[in-house]
PDB file of N, CA, C and O in Angstrom:
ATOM      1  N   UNK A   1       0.812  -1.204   0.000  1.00  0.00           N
ATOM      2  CA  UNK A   1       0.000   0.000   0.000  1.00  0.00           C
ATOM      3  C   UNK A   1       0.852   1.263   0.000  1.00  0.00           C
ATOM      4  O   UNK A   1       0.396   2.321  -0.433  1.00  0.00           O
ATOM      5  N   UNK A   2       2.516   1.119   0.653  1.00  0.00           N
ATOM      6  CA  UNK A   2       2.965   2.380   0.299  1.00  0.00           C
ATOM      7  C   UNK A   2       2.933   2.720  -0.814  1.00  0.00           C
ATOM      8  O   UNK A   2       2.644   3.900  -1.010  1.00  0.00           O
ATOM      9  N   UNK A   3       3.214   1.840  -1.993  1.00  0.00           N
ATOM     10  CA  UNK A   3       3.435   2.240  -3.112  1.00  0.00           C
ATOM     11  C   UNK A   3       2.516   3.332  -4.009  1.00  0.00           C
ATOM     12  O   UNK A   3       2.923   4.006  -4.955  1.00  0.00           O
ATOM     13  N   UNK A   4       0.936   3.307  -3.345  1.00  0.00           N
ATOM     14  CA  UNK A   4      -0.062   4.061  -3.920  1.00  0.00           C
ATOM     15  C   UNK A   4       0.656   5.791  -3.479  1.00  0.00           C
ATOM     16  O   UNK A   4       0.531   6.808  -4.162  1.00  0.00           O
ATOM     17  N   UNK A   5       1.204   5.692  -2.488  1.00  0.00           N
ATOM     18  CA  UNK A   5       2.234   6.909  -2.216  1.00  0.00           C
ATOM     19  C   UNK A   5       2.947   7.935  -3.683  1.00  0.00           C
ATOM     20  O   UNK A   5       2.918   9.066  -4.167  1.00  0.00           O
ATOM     21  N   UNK A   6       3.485   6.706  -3.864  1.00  0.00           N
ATOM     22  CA  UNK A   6       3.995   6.982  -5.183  1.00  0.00           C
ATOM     23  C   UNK A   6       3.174   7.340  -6.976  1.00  0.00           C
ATOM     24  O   UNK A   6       3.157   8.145  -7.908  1.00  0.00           O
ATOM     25  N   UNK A   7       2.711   6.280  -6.571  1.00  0.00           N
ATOM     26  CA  UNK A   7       2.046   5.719  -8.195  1.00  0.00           C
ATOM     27  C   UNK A   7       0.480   7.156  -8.146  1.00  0.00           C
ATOM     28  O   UNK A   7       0.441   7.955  -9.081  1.00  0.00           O
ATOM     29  N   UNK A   8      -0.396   7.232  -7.228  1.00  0.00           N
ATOM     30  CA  UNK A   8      -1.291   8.461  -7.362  1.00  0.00           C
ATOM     31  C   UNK A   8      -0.877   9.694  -7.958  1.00  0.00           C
ATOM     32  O   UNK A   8      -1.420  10.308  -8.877  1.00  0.00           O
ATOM     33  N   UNK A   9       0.532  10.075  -7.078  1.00  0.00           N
ATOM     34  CA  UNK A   9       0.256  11.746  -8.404  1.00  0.00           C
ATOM     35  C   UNK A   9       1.593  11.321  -9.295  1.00  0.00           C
ATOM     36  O   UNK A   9       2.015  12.299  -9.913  1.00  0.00           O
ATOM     37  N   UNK A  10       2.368  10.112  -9.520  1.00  0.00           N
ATOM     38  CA  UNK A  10       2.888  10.165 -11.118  1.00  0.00           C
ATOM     39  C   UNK A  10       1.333   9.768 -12.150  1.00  0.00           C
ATOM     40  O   UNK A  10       1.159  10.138 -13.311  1.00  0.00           O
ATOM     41  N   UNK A  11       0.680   9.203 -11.584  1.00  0.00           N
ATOM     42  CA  UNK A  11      -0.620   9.255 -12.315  1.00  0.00           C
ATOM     43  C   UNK A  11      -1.359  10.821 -12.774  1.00  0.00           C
ATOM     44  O   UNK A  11      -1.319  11.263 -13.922  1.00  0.00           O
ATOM     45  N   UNK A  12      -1.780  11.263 -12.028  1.00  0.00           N
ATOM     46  CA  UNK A  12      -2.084  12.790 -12.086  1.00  0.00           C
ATOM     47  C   UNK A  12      -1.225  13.292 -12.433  1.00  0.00           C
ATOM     48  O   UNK A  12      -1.669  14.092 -13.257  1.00  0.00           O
ATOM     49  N   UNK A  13       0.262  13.451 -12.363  1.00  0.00           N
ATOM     50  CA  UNK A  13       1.173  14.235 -13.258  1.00  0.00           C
ATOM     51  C   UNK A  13       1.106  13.891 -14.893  1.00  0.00           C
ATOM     52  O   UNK A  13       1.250  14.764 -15.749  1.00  0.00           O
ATOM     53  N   UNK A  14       0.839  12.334 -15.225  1.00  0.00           N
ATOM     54  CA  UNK A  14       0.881  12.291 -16.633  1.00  0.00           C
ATOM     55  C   UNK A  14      -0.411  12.456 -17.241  1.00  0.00           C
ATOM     56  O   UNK A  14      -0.486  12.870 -18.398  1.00  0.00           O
ATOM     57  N   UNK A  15      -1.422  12.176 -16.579  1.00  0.00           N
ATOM     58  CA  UNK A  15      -3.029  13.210 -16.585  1.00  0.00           C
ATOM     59  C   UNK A  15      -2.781  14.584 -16.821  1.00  0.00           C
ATOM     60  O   UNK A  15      -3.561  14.972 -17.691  1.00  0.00           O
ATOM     61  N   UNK A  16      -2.167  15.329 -16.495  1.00  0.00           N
ATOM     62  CA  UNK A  16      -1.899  16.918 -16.899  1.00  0.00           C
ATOM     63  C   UNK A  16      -0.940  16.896 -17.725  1.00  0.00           C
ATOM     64  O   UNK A  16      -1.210  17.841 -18.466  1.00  0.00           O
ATOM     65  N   UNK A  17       0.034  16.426 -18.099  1.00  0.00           N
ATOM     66  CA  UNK A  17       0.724  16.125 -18.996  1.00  0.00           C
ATOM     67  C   UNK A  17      -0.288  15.610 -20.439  1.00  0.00           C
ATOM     68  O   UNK A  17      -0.582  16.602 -21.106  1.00  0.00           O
ATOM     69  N   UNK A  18      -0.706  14.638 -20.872  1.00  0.00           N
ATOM     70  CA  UNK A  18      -1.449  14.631 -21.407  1.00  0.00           C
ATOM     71  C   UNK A  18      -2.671  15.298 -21.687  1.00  0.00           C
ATOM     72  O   UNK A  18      -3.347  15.164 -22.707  1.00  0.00           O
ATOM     73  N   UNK A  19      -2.839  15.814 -20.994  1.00  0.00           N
ATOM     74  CA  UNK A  19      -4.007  16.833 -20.946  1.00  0.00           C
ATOM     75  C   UNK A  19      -3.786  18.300 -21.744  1.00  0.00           C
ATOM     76  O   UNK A  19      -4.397  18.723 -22.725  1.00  0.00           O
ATOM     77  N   UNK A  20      -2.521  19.030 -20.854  1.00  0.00           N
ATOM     78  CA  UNK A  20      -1.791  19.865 -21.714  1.00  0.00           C
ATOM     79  C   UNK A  20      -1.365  19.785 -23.165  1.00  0.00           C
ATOM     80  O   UNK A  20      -1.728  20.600 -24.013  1.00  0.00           O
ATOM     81  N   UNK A  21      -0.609  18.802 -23.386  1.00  0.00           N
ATOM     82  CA  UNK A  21      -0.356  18.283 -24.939  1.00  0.00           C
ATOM     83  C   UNK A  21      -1.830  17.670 -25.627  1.00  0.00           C
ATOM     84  O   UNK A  21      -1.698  16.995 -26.648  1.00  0.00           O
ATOM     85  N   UNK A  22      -3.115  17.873 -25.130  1.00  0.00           N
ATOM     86  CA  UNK A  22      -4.527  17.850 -25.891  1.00  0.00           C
ATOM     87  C   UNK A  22      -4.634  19.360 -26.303  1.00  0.00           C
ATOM     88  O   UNK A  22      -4.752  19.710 -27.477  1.00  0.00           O
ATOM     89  N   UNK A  23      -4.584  20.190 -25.285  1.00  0.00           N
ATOM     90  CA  UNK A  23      -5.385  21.523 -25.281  1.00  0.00           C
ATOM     91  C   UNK A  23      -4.065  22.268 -26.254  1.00  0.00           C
ATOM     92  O   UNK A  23      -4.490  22.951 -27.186  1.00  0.00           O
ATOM     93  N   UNK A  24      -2.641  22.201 -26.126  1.00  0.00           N
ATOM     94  CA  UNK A  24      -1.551  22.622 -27.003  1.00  0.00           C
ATOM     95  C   UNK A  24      -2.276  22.608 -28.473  1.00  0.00           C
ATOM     96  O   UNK A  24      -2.801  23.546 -29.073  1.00  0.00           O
ATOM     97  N   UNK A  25      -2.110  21.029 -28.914  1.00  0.00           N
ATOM     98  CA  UNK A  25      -2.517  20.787 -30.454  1.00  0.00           C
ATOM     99  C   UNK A  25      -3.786  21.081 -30.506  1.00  0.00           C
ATOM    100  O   UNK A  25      -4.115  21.215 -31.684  1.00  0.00           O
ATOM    101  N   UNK A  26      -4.821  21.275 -29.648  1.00  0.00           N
ATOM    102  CA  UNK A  26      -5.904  22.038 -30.264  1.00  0.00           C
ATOM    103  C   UNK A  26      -5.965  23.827 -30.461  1.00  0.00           C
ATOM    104  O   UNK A  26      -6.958  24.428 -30.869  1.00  0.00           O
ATOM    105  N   UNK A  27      -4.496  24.546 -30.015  1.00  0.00           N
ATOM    106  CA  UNK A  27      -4.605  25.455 -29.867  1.00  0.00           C
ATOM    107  C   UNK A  27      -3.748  26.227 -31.099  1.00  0.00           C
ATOM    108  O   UNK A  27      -3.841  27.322 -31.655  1.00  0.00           O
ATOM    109  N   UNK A  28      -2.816  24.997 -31.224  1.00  0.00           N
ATOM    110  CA  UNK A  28      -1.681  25.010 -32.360  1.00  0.00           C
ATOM    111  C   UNK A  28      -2.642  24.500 -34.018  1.00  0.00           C
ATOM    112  O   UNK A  28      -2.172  24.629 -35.148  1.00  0.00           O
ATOM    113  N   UNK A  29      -4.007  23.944 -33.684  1.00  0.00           N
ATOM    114  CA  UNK A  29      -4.780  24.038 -35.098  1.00  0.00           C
ATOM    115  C   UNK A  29      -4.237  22.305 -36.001  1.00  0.00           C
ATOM    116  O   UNK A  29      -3.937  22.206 -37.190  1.00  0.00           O
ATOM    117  N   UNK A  30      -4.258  21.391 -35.172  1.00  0.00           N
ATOM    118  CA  UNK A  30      -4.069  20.601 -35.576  1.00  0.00           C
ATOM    119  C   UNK A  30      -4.976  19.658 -36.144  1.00  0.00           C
ATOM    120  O   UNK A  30      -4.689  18.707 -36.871  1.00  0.00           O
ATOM    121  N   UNK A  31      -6.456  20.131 -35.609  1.00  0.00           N
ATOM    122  CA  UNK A  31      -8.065  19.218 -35.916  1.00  0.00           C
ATOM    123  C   UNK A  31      -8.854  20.714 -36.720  1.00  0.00           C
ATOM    124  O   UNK A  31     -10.027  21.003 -36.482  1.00  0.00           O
ATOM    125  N   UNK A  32      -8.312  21.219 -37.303  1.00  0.00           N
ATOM    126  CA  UNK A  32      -8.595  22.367 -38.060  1.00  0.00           C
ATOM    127  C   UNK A  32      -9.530  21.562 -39.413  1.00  0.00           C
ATOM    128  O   UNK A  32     -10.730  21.535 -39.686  1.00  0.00           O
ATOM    129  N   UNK A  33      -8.255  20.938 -40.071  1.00  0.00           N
ATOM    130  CA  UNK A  33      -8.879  20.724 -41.472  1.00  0.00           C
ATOM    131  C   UNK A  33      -8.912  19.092 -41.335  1.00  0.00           C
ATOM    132  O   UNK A  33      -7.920  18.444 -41.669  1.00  0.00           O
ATOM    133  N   UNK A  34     -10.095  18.447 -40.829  1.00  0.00           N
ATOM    134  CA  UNK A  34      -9.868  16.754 -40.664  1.00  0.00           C
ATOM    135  C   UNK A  34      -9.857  16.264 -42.543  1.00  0.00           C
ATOM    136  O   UNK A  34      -9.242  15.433 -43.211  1.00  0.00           O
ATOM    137  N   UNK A  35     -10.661  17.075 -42.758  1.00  0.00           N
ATOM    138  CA  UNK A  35     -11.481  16.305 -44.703  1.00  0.00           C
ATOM    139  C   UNK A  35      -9.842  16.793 -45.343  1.00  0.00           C
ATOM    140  O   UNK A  35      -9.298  16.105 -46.207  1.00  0.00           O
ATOM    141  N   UNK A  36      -9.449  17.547 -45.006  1.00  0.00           N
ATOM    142  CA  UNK A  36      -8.644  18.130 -46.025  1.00  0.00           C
ATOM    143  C   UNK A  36      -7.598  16.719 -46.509  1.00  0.00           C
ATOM    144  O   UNK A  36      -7.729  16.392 -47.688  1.00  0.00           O
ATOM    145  N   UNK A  37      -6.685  15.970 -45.742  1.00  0.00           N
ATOM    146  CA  UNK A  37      -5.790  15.145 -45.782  1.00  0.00           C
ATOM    147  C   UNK A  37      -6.220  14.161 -46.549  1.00  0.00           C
ATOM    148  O   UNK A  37      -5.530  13.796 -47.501  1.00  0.00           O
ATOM    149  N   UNK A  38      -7.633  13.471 -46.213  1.00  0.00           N
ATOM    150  CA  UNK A  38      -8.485  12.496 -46.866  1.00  0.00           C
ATOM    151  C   UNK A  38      -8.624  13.042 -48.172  1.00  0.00           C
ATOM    152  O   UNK A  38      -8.231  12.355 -49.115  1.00  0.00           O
ATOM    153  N   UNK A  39      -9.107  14.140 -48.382  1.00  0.00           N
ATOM    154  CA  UNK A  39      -9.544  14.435 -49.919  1.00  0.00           C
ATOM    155  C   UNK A  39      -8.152  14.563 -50.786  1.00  0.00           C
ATOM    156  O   UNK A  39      -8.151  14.310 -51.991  1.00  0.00           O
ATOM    157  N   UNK A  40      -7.290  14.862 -50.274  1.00  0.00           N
ATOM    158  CA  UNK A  40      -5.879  15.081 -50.785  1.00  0.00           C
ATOM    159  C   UNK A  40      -5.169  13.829 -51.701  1.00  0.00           C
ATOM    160  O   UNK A  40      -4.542  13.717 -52.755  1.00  0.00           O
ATOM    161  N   UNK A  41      -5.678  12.973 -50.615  1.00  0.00           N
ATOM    162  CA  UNK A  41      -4.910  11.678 -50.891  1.00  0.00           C
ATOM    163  C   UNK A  41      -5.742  11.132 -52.547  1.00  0.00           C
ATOM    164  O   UNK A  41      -5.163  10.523 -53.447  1.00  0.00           O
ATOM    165  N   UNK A  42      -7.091  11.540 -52.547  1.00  0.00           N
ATOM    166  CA  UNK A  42      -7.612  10.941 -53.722  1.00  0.00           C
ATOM    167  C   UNK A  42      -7.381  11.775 -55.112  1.00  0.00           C
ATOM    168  O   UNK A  42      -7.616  11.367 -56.250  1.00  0.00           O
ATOM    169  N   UNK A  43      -6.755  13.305 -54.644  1.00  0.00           N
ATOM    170  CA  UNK A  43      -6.976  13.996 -55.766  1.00  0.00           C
ATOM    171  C   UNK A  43      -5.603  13.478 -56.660  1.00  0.00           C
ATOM    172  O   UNK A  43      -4.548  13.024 -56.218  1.00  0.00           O
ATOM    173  N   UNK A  44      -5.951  13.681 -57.864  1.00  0.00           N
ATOM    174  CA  UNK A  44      -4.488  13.269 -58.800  1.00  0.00           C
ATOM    175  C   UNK A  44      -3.616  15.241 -58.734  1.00  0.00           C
ATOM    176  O   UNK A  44      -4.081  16.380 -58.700  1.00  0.00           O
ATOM    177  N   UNK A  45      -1.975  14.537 -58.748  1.00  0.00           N
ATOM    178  CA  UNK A  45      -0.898  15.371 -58.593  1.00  0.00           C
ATOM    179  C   UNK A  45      -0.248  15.072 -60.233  1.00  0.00           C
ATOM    180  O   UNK A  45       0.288  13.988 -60.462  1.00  0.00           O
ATOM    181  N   UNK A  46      -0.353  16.102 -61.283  1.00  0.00           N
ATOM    182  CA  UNK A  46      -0.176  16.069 -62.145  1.00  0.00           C
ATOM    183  C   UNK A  46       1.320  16.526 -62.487  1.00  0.00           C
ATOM    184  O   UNK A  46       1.915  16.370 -63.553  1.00  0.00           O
ATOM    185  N   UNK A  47       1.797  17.162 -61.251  1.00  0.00           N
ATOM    186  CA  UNK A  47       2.958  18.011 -61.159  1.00  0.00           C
ATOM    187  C   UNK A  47       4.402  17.003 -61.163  1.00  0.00           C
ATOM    188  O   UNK A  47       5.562  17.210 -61.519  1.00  0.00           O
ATOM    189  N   UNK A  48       3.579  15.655 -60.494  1.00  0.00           N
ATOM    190  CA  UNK A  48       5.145  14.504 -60.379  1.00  0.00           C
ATOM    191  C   UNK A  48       5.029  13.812 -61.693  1.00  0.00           C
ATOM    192  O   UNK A  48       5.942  13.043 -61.997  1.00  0.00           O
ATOM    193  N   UNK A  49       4.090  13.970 -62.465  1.00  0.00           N
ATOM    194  CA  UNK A  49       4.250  12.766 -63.592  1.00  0.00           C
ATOM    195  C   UNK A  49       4.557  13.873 -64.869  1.00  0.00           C
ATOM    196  O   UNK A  49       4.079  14.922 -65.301  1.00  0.00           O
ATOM    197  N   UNK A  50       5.780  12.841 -65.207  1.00  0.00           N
ATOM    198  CA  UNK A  50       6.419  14.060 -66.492  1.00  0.00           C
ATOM    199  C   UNK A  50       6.466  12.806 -67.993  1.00  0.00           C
ATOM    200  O   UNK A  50       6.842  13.184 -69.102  1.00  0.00           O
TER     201      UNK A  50
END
């Protein structure tokens, strides 16, 4: 049972840790354009084929 000593707030530390690096990339615009990547992939790139 000491060990819950320990293991409770490295738990809660990587809970805010993770938490922070959620609210970062939503702030940095990373779930901005979800369709964009998907539609990308299907469009033809006329620019590499010579």
């Amino acid at each position: 049972m000491d060990i819950l000593i320990y293991l409770i707030p490295i738990a809660l530390l990587l809970g805010l840790l993770a938490l922070a690096a959620f609210i970062w990339s939503l702030k940095s615009g990373q779930y901005d354009d979800l369709d964009g990547a998907a539609q990308r992939i299907l469009m033809d790139d006329e620019s590499h084929i010579k």
